[in-house]
N, C-alpha and C positions, 0 to 999 in steps of 0.2 A: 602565669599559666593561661592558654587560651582555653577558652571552652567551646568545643564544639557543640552546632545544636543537637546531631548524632554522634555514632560512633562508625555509623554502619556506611561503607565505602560508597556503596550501592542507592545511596538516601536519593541525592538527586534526579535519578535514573527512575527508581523507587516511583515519586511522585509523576511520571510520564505514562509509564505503563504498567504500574503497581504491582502486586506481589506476585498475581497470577503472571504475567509478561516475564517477571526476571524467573520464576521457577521455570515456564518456557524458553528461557534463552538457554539455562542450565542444564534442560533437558536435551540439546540439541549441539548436533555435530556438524561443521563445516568440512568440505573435503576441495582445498585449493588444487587447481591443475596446471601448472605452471608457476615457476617462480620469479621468472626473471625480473619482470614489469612490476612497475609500481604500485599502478592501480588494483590489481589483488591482494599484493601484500597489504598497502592502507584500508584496504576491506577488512580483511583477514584483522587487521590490528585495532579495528573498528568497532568489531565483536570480541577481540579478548577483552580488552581494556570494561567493558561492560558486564562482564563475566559467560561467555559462550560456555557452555560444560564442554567443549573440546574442538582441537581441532585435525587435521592432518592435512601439511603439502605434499606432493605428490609434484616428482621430474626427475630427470632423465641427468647422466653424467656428474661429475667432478667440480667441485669447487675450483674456480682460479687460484695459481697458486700464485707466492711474489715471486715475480719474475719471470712467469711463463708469458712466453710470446705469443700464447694464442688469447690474452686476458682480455684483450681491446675487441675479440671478435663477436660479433652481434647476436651471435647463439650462448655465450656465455653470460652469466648473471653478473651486471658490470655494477659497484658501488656507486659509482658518480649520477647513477640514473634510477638507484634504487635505496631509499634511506634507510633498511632492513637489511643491506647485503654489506654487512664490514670488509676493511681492506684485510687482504688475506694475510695470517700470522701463524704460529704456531698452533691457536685453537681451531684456525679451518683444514690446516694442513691435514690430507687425507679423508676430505670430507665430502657429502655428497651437495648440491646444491640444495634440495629438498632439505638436509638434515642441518645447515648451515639457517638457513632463513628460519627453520623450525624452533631452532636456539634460541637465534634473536625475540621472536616473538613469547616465549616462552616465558622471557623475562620482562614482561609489559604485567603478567598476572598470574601469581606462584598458583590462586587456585584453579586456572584451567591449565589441562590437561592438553596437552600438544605432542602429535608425532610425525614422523614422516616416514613414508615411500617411493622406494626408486624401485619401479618397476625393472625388467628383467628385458623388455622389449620397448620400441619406442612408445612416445607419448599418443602419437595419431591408430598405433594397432591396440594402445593398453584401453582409452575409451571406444575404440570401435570394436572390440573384439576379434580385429582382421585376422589375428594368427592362429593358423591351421593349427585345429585341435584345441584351443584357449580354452582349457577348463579350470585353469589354476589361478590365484589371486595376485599370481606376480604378472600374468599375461592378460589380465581383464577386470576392467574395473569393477564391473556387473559382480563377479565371484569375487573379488578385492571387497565389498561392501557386502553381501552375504556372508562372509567367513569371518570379519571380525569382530572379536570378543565383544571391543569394546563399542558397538556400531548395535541396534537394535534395527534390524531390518525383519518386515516394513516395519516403520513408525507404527506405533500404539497412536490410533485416533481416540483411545476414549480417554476423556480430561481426568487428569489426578482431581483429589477431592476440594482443592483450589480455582479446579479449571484448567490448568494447563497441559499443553500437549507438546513433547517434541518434535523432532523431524532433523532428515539429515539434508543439509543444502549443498548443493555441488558449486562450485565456483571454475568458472575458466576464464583464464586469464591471460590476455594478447597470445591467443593460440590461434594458426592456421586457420582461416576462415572453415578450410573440409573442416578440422576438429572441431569447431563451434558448432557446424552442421550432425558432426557424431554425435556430440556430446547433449545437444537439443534432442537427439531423437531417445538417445539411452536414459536419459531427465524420465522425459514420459514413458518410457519403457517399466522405469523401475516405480515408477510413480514417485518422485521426486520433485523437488523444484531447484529451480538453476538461474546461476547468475552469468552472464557474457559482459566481462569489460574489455573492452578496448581502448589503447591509446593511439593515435596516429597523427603523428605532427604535433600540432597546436590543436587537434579537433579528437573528441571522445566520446565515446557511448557506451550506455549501461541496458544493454536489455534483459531483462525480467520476466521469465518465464515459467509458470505454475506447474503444481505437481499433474494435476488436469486441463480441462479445456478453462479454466476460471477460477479468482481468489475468491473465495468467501469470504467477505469482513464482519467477524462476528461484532467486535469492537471500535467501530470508523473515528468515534472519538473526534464528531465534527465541531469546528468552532464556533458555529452559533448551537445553541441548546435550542429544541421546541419542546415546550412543557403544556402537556396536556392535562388544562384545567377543567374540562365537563362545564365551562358555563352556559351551556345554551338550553333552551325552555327543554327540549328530549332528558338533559342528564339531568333537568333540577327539581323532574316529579319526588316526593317522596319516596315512590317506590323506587326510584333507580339510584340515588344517590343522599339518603336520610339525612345521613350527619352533616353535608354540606346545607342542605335546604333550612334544616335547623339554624345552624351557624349563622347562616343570612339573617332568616326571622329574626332572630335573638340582637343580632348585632344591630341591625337598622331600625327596630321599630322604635324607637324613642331617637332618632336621628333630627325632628326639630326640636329634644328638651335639650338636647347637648351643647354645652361651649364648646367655643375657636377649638379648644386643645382638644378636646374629644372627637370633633365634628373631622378636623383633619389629620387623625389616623384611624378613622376606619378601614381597612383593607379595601383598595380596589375592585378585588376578586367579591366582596360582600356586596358593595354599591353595583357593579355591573349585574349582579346577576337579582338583583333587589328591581333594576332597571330591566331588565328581560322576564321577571315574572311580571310587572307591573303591564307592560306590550302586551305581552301574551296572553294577559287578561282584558284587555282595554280592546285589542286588535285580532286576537285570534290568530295569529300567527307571527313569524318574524321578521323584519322590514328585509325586501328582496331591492326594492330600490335604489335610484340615488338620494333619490329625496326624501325617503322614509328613513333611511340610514343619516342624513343628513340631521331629521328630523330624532330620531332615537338618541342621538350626540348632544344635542341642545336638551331633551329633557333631561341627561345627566349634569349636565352643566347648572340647571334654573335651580336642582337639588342642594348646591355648592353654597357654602354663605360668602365665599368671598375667591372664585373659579381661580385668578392668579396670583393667590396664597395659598391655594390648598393644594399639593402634590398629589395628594390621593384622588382627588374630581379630576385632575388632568393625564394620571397614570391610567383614567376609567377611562376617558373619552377617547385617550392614545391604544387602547385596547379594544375599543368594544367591538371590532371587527373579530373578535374570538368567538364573543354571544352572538350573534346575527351568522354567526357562517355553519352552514350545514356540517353535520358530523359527515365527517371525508375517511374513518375507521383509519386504515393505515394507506401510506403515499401507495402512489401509482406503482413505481418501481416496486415494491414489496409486491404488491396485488401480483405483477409479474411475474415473481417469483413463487408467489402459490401454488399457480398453475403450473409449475414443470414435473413433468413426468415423473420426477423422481423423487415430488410430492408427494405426488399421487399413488403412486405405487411404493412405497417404500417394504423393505425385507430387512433381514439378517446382515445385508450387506452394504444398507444404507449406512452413509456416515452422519453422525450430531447433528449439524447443521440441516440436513434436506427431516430428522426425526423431529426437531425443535420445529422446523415450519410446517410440517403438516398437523402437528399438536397445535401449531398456530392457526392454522387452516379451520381446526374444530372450535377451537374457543371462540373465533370469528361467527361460526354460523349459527351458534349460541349464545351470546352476547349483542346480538344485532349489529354485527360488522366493526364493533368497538373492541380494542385490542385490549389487555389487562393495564393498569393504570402505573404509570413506572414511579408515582410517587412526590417528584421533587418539582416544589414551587421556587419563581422568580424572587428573588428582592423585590420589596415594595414599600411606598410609606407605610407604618404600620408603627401601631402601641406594640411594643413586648409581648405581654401575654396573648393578642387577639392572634397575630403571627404564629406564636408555638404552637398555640391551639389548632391554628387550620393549618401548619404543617402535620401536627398532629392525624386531623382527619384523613390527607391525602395518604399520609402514609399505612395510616390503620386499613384504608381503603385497598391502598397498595395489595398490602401482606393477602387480604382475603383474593384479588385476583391471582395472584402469584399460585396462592394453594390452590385453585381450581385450576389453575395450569399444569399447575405439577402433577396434580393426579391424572389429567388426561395424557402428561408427558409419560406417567408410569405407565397406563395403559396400554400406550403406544407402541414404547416398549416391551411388556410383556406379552404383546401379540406376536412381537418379531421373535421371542422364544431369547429374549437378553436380561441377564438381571437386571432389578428394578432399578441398583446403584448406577449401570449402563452409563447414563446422563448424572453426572453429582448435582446437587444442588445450587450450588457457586455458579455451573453452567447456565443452568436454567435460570436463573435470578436476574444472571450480565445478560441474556436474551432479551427477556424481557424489558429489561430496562434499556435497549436499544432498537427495540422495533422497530421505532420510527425513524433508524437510520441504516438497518441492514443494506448490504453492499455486498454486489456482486462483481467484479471486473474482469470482464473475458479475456483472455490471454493467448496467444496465437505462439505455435513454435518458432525458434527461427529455421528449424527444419523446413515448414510449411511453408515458410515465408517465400525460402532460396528456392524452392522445387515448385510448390504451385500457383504462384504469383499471388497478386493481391487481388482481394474481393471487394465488393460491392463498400464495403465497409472503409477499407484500409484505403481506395480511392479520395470516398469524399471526405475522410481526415485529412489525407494529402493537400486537397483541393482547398480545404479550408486554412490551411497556413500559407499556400499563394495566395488566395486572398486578404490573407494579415500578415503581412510578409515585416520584418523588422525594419525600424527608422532607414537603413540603407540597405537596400533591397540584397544584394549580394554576401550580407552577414547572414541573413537569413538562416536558423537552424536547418530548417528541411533542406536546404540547398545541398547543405555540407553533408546529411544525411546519403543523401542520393548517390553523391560524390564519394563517402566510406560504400556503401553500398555498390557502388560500380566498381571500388578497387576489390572487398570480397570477390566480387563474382572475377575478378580478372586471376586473383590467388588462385580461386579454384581452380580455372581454367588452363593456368600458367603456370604454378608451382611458387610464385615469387609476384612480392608488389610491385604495382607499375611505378617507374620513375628507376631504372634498373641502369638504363642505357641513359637517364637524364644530362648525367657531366660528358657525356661521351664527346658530342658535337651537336651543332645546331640540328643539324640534319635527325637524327636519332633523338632529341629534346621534344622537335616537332612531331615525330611517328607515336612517340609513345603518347605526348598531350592529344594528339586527333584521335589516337586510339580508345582512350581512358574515358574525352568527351562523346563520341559515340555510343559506347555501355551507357554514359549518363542519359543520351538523348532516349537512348531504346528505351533505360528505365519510366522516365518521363512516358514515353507514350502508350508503358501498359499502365501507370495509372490515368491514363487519359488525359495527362496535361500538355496543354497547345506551346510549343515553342517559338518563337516567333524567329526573323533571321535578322532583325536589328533592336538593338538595346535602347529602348525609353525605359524614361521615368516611371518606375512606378506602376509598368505597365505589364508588370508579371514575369515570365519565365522568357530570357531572350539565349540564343548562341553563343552570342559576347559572354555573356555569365557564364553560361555553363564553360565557355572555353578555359573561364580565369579561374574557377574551380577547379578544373581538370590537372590546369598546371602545378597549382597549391599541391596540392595531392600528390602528383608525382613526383614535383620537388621533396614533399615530405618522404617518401617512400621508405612510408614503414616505421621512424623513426620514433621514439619514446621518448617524451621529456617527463621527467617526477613532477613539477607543477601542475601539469596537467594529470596525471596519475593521482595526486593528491587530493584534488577536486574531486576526482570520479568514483576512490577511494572514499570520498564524505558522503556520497549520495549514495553509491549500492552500498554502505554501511546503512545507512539510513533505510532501504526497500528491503535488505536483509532483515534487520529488527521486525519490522513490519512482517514479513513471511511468516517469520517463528513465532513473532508474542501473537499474530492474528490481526494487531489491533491498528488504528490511523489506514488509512487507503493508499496502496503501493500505485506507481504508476503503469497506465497502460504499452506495454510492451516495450517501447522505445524511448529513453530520454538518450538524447544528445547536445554534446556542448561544444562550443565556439569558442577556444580560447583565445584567439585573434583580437574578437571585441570581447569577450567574458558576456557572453550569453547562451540562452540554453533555451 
């Protein structure tokens, strides 16, 4: 018999983004817009298989049937291009495309909940609400998500007693560029967030767009850790940090009656800061220098009975830029976030996050700029007990900021006229213990994008990946970007992807590639990048390129492969989890991929 270490399906997952992430993912509805394409459904399949508490796809018409001559046509949901869409039998016959794919999926994971609808009018009038008089759920998505039982609209922003929050994500998938444009504006409408994947050729993109103008990351969950240890002369008065300054005393003062074994596990954290009261008595302040800092490094070292044997004197010297550095309270980017408006003013209508940072805001200007203590020390050489001990301290230290938080966090809230529960505890705890890594990522419609061009911003992004352009300049993602981006704007314009007339004749090959390359130039020159009219090395954005793009593109024209849907599939599963649980930082706006060379 094997034994597993759990039982629980979810363990691995578990460990990513813990208990509060998977109560948010279960809390939380997907509503796919299209079925045909791959890259949704491997979304879609991406979040059962995880446990999503539900989903619903959502299209238009009839399952292929065997033997219907219309199966091979490029509006219908074809198997060969879709690993979700079975060859048609007995169990599709009479069935809708929506409620076919819905099956399939359903059986990846009995405990989520999966349905479908087929709207009553097309796909481009059911998100845009075009149809005169659309007040009913079968004619508009808007009232499709107000009216269903199973759907909580709006989302509850305030956290279960875990922390966790739902939310309903909209997904569109290889739709009509206009519907990507409807579907981006009715996202924010409803105050939702929204996935756009796209497959086109060998080239794809996933863009990611918030329920507002920006994700708050309560949880960024970054790979380096900064642990905030208080060693410098400010935190190690008696009065602001007792139990540490004790610890020190205690630990070091008989530091030459000690042997080898004693001498080298003293904690670092004890020697450094034994080395920064001794300065700060000696000197009067703490070395700003190079040479006094050079100098500060060598007195810990002279302390050492034997510097490379003993881990713990080189773990102090490889640190002491922690004691010598001015208390900096919390990063620059937080600071930023203080200050917004909606800090400052918060109401009845604020949501957790902007209540949590103005509670932040006060504990800062009472604490001397120093945020609450989140607790957790590094690994270090260290005896057994000296280690428990001063995890001990930090943590007892911990607990007492935490409660002076929480009560001005209840305050906060009982000004807005919210009960005091408003914020659980679990909330306020994961707050804090990520201060010094809150994350904010502004997020731009693709509505905004298609109708008011690019800003100041979305330029020197641009500019900055001409300048880091990939090993062969022409793989370059942004290239291909520009390139999907010229063919949207041509759909809208035209009805159909360019490359239409491609097989026709040379003559019609070349109108549609001069065509297609023009949109690309014009895009080029609103965000201000120089095209040159002959192709060097290396030497940036030339015609020749943009021509052989142009072609790619129209030769592709429109075309769906599932390898490529499968890829794009792994990664908006991956910025979807991210939405729901809160937690790891989604990407800004646009990622795109190069299946040609496999890059992104």
């Amino acid at each position: 018999k094997i034994i597993m270490a759990s039982d629980n399906k979810y363990d691995r997952q578990l460990r990513l983004w813990g208990a509060s992430g998977q109560e948010s993912l279960g809390l939380s509805h997907a509503i796919l817009i299209g079925t045909s394409a791959s890259a949704g459904t491997e979304l879609l399949k991406n979040l059962v298989l995880p446990g999503l508490g539900g989903f619903t796809t959502v299209d238009t018409g009839m399952y292929p049937q065997a033997g219907d001559s219309t199966f091979g046509d490029s509006t219908a949901t074809i198997p060969s291009s879709n690993f979700f869409s079975p060859m048609p039998d007995e169990s599709t016959k009479d069935k809708s495309n929506a409620e076919v794919i819905a099956g399939t999926l359903n059986e990846l994971n009995p405990e989520v909940k999966g349905g479908f609808h087929v709207p009553s009018c097309s796909i481009s009038e059911f998100i845009s609400n075009a149809v005169p008089g659309a007040s009913t759920p079968q004619t508009s998505l808007t009232e499709y998500i107000k009216n269903q039982s199973n759907l909580t609209y709006p989302p509850s922003t305030v956290p279960t007693s875990s922390g966790a929050t739902g939310t309903i994500l909209l997904i569109g998938n290889d739709l009509p560029a206009s519907d990507f444009l409807s579907l981006s504006k009715v996202s924010r409408v409803l105050g939702l967030p929204c996935i756009l994947v796209r497959t086109y050729g060998m080239i794809g993109s996933v863009r990611v767009q918030s329920a507002k103008e920006q994700f708050t990351v309560l949880q960024p969950r970054p790979s380096t850790e900064k642990f905030d240890l208080r060693l410098n002369s400010t935190s190690l008065t008696p009065s602001s940090f007792p139990s540490l300054s004790e610890f020190v005393d205690r630990k070091t003062a008989r530091l030459k009656e000690m042997d080898v074994q004693q001498h080298s596990h003293v904690p670092y954290v004890a020697l450094l800061c034994r080395a920064v009261k001794q300065w700060s008595k000696d000197k009067g302040s703490m070395p700003s220098t190079f040479d006094d800092k050079a100098l500060f490094k060598e007195t810990i070292k002279k302390e050492s009975l034997n510097y490379n044997d003993e881990l713990n004197y080189q773990e102090a010297v490889e640190k002491a830029y922690t004691a010598y550095a001015p208390d900096s309270g919390v990063p620059d980017e937080v600071k930023g976030l203080l200050e917004s408006s909606n800090v400052n003013e918060i109401s009845g209508e604020s949501n957790v996050f902007d209540i949590l940072l103005s509670s932040l805001k006060v504990y800062l200007e009472g604490n001397g700029g120093m945020p609450p203590l989140n607790g957790s020390i590094p690994d270090m050489t260290s005896d057994t007990d000296s280690y428990v001990e001063l995890q001990k301290i930090y943590l007892e230290r911990s607990a007492k900021d935490l409660k002076e938080f929480t009560e001005i966090v209840n305050s906060k809230v009982k000004e807005i006229g919210k009960e005091e529960d408003h914020i659980p505890p679990a909330t306020i705890s994961t707050f804090v213990k990520n201060v010094p890594y809150l994350t904010v990522v502004p997020s731009k419609s693709y509505f905004d994008e298609m109708t008011n061009g690019p800003s100041d911003d979305d330029k020197e992004a641009l500019m900055e990946q001409v300048w880091d352009p990939y090993e062969v300049f022409e793989h370059s993602p942004f290239l291909w970007w520009v390139g999907l981006k010229a063919c949207e704007m041509h759909h809208i314009e035209n009805s159909h992807w360019p490359g239409k007339d491609y097989e026709k004749d040379a003559e019609s090959k070349k109108a549609e590639v001069d065509k297609l390359a023009t949109t690309m130039l014009s895009i080029f020159e609103k965000y201000g990048v120089e095209v040159s009219d002959m192709e060097a090395e290396g030497e940036g954005v030339s015609k020749p390129v943009v021509a052989k793009i142009a072609e790619e593109m129209c030769r592709f024209n429109g075309a769906e492969m599932h390898n490529v849907g499968s890829v794009l599939g792994g990664v908006a599963g991956q910025e979807a989890v991210k939405i729901i649980t809160g937690q790891y930082v989604p990407i800004k706006n646009t990622y795109l991929f190069n299946g040609i060379v496999g890059c992104a």
